[in-house]
Rosetta silent file (secondary structure, phi, psi, omega in degrees, C-alpha in Angstrom):
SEQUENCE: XXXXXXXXXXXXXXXXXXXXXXXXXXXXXXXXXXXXXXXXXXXXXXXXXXXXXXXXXXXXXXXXXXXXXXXXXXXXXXXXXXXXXXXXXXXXXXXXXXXXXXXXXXXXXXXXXXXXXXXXXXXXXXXXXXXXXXXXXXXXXXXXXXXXXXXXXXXXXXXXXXXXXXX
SCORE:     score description
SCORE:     0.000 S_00000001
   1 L     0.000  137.571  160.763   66.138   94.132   91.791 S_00000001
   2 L   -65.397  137.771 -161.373   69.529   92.728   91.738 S_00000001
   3 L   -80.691  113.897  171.155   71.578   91.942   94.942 S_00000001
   4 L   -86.106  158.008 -172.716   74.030   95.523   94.690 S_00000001
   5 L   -56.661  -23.709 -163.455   77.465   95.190   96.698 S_00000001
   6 L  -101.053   22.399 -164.505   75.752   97.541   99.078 S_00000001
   7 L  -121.675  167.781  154.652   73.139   95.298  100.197 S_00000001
   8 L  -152.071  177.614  166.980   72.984   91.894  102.425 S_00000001
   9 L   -46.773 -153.177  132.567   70.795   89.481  103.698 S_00000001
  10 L   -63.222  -75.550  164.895   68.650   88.467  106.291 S_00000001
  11 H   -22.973  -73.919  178.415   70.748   85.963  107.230 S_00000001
  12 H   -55.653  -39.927 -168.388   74.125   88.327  107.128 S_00000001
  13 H   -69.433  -55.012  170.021   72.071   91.286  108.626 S_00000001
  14 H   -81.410   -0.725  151.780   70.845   88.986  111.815 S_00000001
  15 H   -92.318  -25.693 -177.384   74.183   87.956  112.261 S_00000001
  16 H   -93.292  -10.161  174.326   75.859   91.177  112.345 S_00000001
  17 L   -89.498   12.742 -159.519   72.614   92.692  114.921 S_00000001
  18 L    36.248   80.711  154.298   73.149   89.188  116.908 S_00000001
  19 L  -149.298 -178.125 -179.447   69.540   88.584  116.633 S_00000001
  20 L  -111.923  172.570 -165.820   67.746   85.930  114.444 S_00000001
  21 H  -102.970   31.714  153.700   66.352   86.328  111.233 S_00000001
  22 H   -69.486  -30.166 -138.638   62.568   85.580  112.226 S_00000001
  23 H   -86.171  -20.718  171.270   63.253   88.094  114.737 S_00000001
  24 H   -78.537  -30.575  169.116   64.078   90.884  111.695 S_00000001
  25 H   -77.683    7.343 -164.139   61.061   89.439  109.474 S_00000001
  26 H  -107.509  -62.430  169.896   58.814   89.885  112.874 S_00000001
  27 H   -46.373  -41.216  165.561   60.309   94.094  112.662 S_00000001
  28 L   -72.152  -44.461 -177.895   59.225   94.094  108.716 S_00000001
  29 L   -59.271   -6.212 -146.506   55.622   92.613  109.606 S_00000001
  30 L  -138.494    7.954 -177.807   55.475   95.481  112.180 S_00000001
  31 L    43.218   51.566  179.267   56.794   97.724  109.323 S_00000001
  32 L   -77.986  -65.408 -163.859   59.612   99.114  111.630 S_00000001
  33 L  -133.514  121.462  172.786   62.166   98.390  108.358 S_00000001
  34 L  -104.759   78.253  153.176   60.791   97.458  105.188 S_00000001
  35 L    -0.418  161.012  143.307   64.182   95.419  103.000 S_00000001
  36 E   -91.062  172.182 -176.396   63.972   95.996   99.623 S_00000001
  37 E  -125.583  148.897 -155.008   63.655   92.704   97.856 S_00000001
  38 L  -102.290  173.516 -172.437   66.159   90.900   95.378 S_00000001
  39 L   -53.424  -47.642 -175.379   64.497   89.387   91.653 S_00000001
  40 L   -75.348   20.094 -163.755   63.800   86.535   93.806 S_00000001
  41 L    63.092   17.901  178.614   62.031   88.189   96.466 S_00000001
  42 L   -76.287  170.601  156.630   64.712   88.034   99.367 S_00000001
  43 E   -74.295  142.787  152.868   65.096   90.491  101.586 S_00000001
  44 E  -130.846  140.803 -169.717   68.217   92.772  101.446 S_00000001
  45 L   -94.866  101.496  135.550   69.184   94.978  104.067 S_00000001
  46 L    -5.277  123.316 -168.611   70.449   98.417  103.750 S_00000001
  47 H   -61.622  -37.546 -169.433   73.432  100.160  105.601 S_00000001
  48 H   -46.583  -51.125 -156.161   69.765  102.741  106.772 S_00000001
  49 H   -53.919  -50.842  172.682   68.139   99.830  107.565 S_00000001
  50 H   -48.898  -47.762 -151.030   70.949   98.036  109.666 S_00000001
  51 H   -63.427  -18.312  161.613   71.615  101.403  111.451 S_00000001
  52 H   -61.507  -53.134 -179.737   67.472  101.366  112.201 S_00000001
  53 H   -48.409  -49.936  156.000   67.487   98.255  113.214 S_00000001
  54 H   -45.759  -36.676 -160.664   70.570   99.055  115.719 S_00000001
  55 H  -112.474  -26.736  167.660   69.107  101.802  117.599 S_00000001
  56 H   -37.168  -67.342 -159.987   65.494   99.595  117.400 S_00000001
  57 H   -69.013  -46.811  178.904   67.491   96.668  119.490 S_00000001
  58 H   -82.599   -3.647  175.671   69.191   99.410  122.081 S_00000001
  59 H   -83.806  -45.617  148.970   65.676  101.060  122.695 S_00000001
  60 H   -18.389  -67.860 -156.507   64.868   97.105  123.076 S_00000001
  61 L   -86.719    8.011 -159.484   67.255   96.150  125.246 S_00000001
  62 L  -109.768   14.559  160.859   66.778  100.036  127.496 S_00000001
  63 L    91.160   -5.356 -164.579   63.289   98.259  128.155 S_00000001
  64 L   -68.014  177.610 -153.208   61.121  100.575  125.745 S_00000001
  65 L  -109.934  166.408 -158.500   57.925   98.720  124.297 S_00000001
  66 H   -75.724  -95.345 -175.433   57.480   97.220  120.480 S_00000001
  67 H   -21.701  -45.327 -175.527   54.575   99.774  120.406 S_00000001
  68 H   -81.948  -30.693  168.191   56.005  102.607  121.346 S_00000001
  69 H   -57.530  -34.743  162.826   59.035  102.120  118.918 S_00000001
  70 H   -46.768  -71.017 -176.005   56.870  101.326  116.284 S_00000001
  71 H   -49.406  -43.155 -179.488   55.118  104.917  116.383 S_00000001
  72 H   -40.766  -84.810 -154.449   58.640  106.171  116.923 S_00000001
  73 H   -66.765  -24.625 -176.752   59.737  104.707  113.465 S_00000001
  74 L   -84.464   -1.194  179.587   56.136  104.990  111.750 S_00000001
  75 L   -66.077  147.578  174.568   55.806  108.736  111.460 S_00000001
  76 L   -84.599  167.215 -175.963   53.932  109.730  108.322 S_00000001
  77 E  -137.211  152.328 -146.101   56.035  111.751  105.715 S_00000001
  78 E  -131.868  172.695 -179.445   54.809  115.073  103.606 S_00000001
  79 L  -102.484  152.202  170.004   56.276  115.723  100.132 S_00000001
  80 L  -122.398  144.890 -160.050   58.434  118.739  100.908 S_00000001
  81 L   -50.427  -31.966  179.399   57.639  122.135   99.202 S_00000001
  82 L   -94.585   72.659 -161.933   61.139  122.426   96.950 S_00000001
  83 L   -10.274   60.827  140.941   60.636  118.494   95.810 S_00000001
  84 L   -48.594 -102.817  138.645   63.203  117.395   97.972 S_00000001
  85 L  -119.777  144.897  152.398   63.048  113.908  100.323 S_00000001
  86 L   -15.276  168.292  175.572   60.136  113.660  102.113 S_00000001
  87 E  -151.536  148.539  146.297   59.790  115.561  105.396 S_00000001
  88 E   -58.336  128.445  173.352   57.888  114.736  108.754 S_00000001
  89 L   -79.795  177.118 -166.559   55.043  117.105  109.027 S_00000001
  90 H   -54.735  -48.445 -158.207   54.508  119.560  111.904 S_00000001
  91 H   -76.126  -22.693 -168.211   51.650  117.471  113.827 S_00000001
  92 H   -94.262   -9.904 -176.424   53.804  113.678  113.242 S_00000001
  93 H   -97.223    7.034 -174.990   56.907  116.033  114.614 S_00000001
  94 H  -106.866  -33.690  177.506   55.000  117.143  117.486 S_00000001
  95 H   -43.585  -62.231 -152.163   53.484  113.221  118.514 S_00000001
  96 H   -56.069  -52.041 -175.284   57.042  112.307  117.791 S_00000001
  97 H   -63.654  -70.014 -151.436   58.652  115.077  120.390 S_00000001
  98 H   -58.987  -39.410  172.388   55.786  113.867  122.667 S_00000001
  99 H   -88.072   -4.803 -173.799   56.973  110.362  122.712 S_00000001
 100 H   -70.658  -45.860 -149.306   60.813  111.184  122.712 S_00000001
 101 H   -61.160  -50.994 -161.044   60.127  113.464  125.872 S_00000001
 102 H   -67.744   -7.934  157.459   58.018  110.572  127.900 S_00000001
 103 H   -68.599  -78.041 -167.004   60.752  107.761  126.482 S_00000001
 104 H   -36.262  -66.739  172.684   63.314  110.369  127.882 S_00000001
 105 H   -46.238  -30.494 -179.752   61.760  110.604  131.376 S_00000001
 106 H   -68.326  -55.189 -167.193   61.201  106.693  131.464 S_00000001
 107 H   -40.841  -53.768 -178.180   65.002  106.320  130.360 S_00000001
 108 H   -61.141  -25.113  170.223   65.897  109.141  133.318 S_00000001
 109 H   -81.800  -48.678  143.988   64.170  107.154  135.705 S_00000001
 110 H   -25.766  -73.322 -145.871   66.004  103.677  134.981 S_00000001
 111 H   -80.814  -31.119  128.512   69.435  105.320  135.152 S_00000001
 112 H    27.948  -99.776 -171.989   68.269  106.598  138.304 S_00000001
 113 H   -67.382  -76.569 -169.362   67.471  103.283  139.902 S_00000001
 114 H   -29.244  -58.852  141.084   70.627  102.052  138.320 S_00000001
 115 H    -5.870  -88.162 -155.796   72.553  104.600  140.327 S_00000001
 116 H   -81.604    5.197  163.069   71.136  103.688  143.169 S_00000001
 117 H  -107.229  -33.413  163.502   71.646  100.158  142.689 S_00000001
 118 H   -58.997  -43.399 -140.800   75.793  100.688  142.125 S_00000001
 119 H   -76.996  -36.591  178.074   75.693  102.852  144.668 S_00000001
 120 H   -80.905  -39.267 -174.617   74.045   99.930  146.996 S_00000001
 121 H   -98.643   -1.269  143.249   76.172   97.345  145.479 S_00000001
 122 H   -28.322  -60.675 -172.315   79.645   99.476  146.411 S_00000001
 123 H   -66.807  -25.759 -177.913   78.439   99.495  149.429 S_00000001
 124 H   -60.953  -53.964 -132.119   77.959   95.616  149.679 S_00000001
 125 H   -91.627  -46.884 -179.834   81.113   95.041  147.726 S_00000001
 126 H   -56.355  -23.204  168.105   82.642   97.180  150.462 S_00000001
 127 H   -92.648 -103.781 -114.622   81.686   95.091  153.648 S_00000001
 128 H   -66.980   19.511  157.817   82.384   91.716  152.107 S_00000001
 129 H   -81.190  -55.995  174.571   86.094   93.198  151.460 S_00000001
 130 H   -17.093  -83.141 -179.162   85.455   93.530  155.706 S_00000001
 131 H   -32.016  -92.092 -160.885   84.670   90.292  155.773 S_00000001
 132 H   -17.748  -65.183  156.271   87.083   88.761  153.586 S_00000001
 133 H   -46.868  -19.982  157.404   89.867   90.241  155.920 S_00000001
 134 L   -58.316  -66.431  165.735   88.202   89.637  158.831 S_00000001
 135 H   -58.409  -15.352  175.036   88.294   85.912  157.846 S_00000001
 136 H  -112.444    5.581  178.816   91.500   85.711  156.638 S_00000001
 137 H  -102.438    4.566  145.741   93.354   87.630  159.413 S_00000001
 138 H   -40.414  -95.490  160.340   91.353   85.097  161.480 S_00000001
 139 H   -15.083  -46.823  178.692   92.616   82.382  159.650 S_00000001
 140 L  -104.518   27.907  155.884   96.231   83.350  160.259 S_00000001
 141 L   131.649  -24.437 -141.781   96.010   83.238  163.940 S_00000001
 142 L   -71.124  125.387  152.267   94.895   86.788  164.718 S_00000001
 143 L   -45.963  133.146  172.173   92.918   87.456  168.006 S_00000001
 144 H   -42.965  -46.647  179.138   89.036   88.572  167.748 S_00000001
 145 H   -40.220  -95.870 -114.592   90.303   91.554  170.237 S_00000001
 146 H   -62.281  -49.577 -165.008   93.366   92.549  168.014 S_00000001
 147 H   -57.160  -52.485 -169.279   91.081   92.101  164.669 S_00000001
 148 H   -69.058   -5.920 -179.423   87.888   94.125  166.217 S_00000001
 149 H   -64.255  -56.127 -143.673   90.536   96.890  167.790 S_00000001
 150 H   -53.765  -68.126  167.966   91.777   97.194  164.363 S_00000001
 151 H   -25.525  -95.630  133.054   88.335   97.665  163.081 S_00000001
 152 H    29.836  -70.777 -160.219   87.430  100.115  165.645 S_00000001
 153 H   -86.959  -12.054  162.432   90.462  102.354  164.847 S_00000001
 154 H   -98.810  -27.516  154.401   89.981  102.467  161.257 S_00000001
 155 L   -57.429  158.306  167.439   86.289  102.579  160.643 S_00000001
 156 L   -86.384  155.531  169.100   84.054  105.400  161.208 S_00000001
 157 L   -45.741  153.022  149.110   81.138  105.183  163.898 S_00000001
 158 L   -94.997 -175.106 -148.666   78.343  104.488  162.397 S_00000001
 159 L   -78.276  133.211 -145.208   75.670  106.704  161.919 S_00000001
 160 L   -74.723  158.849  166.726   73.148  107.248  164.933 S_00000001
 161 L   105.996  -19.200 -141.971   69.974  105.177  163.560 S_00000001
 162 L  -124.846  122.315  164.526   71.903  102.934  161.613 S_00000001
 163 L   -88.366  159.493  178.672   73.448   99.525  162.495 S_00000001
 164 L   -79.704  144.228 -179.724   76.537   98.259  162.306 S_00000001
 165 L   -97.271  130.694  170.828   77.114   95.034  160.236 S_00000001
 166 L   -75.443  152.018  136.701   78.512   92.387  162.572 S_00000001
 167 L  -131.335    0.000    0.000   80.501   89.665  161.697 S_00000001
């Protein structure tokens, strides 16, 4: 086959996913995306194949496994009944639901703990602004009294159970 305008490299193809291009012949040994190959046997990549490759790399980077992405991408295909394109059959569309839902639930449980890790570093971000002001109305002369009055009258108590952070 002849390189068509609508085709590109390895090379161009691992530069536009920022990855390298063992790491796209490592996705063809693992059949993920199978290139078509030029008279000379390169690979050339496909706009499907970049846009596979793309959601391969954010499933990648959302922590999901080689393996499981594989099966993802790996479903067998039926001839469909009016001789159309292929089709997934019923049973590779039911695995396939079966691994979307327990990817979905992993995925819900990350953004979760992300949550709850903003949520933690707000609060964080929110004392050392304390500090910071603390230290600099220090700095410009300010009595501990005046500064911890200050304090006082604009924070809330805290919470019974719950300490306060000193500085």
């Amino acid at each position: 086959m002849a390189r068509s305008p609508d085709t590109i490299t390895v090379r161009e193809a691992a530069e536009r996913l920022g990855v390298t291009p063992r790491t796209l012949k490592y996705y063809e040994e693992r059949g993920i995306v199978v290139p078509v190959r030029s008279e000379g046997r390169y690979r050339l990549y496909q706009a499907a194949d970049l846009e596979k490759l793309s959601r391969v790399l954010r499933m990648r980077s959302l922590g999901f496994s080689l393996t499981t992405i594989t099966a993802m991408v790996q479903q067998p295909l039926e001839p469909s009944a009016d001789g159309g394109r292929p089709r997934l059959s019923n049973a590779s569309l039911k695995e396939l639901k079966e691994t979307l839902v327990e990817q979905l639930d992993a995925l819900e449980t990350r953004v979760a703990q992300v949550r709850r890790e903003l949520k933690d570093a707000a609060t964080l971000q929110a004392q050392l602004r304390r500090d910071i002001d603390y230290v600099e109305r220090r700095l410009t002369g300010e009595s501990l009294e005046s500064v911890l009055a200050e304090r006082r009258r604009v924070e809330p108590a805290p919470a019974a159970g719950r300490k306060r952070s000193g500085t």
